[in-house]
N, C-alpha and C positions, 0 to 999 in steps of 0.2 A: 504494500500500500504506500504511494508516496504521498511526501508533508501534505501537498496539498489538498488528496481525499481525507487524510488525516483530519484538517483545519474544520475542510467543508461536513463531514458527518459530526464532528463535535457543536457546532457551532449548528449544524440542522436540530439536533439532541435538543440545544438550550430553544429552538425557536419552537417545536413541536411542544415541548414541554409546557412554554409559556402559551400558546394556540390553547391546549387545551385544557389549560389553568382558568383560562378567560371565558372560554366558552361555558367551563361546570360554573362558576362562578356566576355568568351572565343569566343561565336559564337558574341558578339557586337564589337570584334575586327578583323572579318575577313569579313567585308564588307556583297556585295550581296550573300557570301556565304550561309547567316543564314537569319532567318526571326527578331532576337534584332538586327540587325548591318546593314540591308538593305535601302539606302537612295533612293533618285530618283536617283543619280548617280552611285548609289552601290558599295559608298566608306564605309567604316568603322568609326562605330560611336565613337570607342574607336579607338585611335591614339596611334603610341608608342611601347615599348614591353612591352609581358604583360606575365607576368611568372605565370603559376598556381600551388598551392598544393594539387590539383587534389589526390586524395586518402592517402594525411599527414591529414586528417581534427581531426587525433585523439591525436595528440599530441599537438595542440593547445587547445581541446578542455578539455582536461585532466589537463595540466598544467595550465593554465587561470581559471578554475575552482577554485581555489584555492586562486586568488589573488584579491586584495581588491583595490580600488579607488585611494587611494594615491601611489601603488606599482606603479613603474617603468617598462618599456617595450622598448627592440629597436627589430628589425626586420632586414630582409633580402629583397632583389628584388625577394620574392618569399613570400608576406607578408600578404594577403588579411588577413590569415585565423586568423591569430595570432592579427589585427586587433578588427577585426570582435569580435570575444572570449574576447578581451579585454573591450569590451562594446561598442566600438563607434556606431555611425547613418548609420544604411544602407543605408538607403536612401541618405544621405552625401558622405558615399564613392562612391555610383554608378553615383552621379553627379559627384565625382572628376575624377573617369575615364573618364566620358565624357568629363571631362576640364572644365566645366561649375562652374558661379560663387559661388554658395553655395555650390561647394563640403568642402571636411571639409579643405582642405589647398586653396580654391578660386578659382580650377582649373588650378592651377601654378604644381602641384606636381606629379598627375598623380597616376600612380600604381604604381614607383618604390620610388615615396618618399610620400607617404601618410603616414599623419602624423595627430594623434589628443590628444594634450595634456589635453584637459579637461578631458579623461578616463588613463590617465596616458602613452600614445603611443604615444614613443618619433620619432618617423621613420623607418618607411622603408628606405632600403638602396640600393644605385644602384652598389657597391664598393664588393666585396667578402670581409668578413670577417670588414667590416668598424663600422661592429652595436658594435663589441665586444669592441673597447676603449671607446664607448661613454657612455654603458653600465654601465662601467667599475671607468668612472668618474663620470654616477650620482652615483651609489652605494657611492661613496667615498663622495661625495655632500650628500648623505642622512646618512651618517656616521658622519662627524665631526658638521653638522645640527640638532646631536641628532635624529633625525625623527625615527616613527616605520617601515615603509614602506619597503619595498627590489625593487631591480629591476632583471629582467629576459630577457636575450639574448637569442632569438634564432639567429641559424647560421646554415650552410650546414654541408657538410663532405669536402665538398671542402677547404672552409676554414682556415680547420684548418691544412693546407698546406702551410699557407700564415702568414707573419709574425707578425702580429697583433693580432694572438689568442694565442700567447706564449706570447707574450708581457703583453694582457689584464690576462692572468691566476696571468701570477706572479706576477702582480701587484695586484690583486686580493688577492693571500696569503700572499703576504708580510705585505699588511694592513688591513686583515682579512675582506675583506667588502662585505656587506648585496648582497650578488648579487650571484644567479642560472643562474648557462652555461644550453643548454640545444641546445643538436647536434641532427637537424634531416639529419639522417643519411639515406639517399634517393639513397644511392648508384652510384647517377652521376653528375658530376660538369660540367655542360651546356652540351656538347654535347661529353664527355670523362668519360670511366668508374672510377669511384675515387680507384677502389681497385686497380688498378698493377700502382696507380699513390702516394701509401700512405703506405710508412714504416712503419712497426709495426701495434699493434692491434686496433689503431686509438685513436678516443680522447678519450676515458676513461682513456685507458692507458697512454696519455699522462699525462692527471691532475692528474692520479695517481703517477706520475714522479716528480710532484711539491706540492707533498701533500695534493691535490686535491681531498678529497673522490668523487667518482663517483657512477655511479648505470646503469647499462643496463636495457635497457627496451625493448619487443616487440610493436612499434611503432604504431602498429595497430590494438591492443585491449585496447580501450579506459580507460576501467576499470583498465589495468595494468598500464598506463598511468597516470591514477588518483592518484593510489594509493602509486605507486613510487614518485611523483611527490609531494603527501599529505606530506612523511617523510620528504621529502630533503627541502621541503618551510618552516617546520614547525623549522628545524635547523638551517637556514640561518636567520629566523624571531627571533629566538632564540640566535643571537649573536654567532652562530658555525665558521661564515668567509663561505666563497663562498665553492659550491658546482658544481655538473655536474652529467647532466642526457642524457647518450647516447643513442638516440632513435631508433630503425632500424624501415625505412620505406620502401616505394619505389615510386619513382618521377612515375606514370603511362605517364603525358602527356608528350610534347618535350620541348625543353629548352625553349623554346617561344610559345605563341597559335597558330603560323601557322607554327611551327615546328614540321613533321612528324616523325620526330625521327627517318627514318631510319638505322640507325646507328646501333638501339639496335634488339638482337635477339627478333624476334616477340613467342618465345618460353617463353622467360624469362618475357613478358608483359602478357604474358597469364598465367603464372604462379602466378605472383602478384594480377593479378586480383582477384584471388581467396581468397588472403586474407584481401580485401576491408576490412575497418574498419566499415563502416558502416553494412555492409552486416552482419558482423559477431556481431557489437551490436544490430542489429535485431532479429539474430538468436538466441542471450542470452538471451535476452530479451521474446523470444516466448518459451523459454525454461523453465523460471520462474513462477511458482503455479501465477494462477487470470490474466494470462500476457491477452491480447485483440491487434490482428492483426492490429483492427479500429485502436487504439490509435496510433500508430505510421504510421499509412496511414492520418490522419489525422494530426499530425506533421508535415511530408512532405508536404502534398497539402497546408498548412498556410505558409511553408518558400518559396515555390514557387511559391507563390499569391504574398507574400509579396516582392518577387524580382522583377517578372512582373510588379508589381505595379512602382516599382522604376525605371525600365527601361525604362517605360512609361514615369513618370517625367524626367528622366534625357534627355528625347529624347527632351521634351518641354524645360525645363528649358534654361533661360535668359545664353550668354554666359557672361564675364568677360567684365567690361569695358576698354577701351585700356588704360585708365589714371592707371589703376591696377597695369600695368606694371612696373611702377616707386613707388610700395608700397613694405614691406615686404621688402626691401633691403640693409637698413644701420640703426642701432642702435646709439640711443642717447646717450647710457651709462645711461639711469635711466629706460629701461624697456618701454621706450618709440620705435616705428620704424616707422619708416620715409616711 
């Protein structure tokens, strides 16, 4: 097998995985519509909004590829995937959608702030554009700390509309610190097109305004993904100061799981579809001398055993005790919480 089917089935692994993370996920939050979300009363087992990246699964899986244990991660309300890629417990986050106590934040956080620091993923955010200062400050925490680690925001197109991604840049270049922007560029900020909502040629060009080297990339071929993603980690690791990787994708589902999107031309979701990310590391992949159909039919049927499987427990699993309520809430000042 050479590197490169190596690269491409690993990195299929993380995208299949997240595919069908979102999809149990999506029918477990629309009640007795689905057969994961169906109770005796046919309310929904996942409570809440539940935003998917439903057809981005190649920009996390590309970017995160590349990042090591002690890096840094903040996220968006649209975060499973970039999660997930990061390393944490499936099985953990499919409990914290449920709310139940052993998901990975205790069932308190839900899907818009799921959070697991033991993989280096500092949060999901429920705020547009909010992951970028926090980002923005561990970088500078893992700077003046000496550390080797970096950290990496992802964020919308949305966002960088919003005043906090010009804020988190220049403060970025001002103190040169260890930290990768990284725009997936999904084309819609909840339920409004972002193109006739966004002057100029968007964020690349912004950061290239603040001397921000940037790098476009097609957001849905995993491999270009990868490999844009391999230069820019490897200069920011390198003591280059902060970078930016603008990624074009497209949001396929609604701004929430029981948002049908009508808003958008059913021409232009057909259009998308066509260049699924995973679809098309398939097709590479069957393209490639000794490639085998099996091997990647068998990838999928293990990530979507292994969600099943989690949906199962998380249907069982124990909820939070009510004393819960009153933990995680006020710091001692020594690392201790109350």
């Amino acid at each position: 097998m050479t590197p490169e089917t190596e690269t491409l089935l690993a990195l299929y692994r993380t995208m299949v995985r997240i595919r069908a993370f979102e999809n149990a996920a999506e029918q477990a939050s629309q009640g007795g519509v689905s057969a994961y979300g169906k109770s005796a009363d046919g309310s929904a087992k996942v409570r809440g909004p539940l935003h998917l990246s439903t057809g981005q699964e190649a920009v996390p899986a590309g970017v995160c590829a590349h990042l090591r244990a002690d890096d840094y991660l903040t996220s968006t309300h649209r975060g499973h995937g970039h999660t997930l890629a990061k390393g944490a417990n499936l099985q953990r986050m499919m409990n914290e959608l449920f709310g139940k106590a052993d998901g990975t934040n205790g069932g308190k956080g839900g899907s818009m702030h799921i959070a697991d620091f033991s993989v280096g993923m500092l949060g999901a955010n429920g705020v547009v554009a909010a992951g970028l200062p926090i980002a923005v400050g561990a970088a500078h925490a893992q700077k003046l700390q000496q550390r080797s680690g970096i950290t990496v925001c992802f964020f919308g197109d949305g966002a960088i509309n919003r005043g906090p991604f010009l804020e988190a840049l220049n403060w970025a270049q001002v103190y040169q610190l260890p930290v990768l922007f990284v725009c997936e560029d999904n084309r819609w900020s909840a339920t409004t097109a972002s193109g006739p909502m966004t002057a100029g040629a968007g964020a690349s060009a912004r950061a290239a305004s603040l001397d921000i080297p940037a790098e476009k990339v097609d957001g849905n071929d995993v491999l270009a993904v990868h490999a844009s993603a391999a230069q820019l980690v490897a200069q920011v690791r390198g003591g280059s100061g902060p970078r930016l990787l603008h990624a074009h994708t497209y949001r396929v589902k609604g701004h929430v799981s029981v948002d049908l999107a009508a808003y958008r031309d059913p021409a232009e979701l057909q259009a998308a579809l066509l260049t699924d990310p995973i679809a098309r590391a398939r097709q590479h992949y069957l393209s490639l001398p000794g490639s085998d159909a099996q091997v990647l039919d068998t990838i999928s049927r293990e990530a979507q055993a292994e969600v099943d499987t989690a949906v199962a427990v998380a249907h069982a699993a124990a909820w939070p005790l009510a004393s819960a309520a009153f933990t995680d809430v006020q710091t001692l000042g020594d690392g201790q919480w109350l």
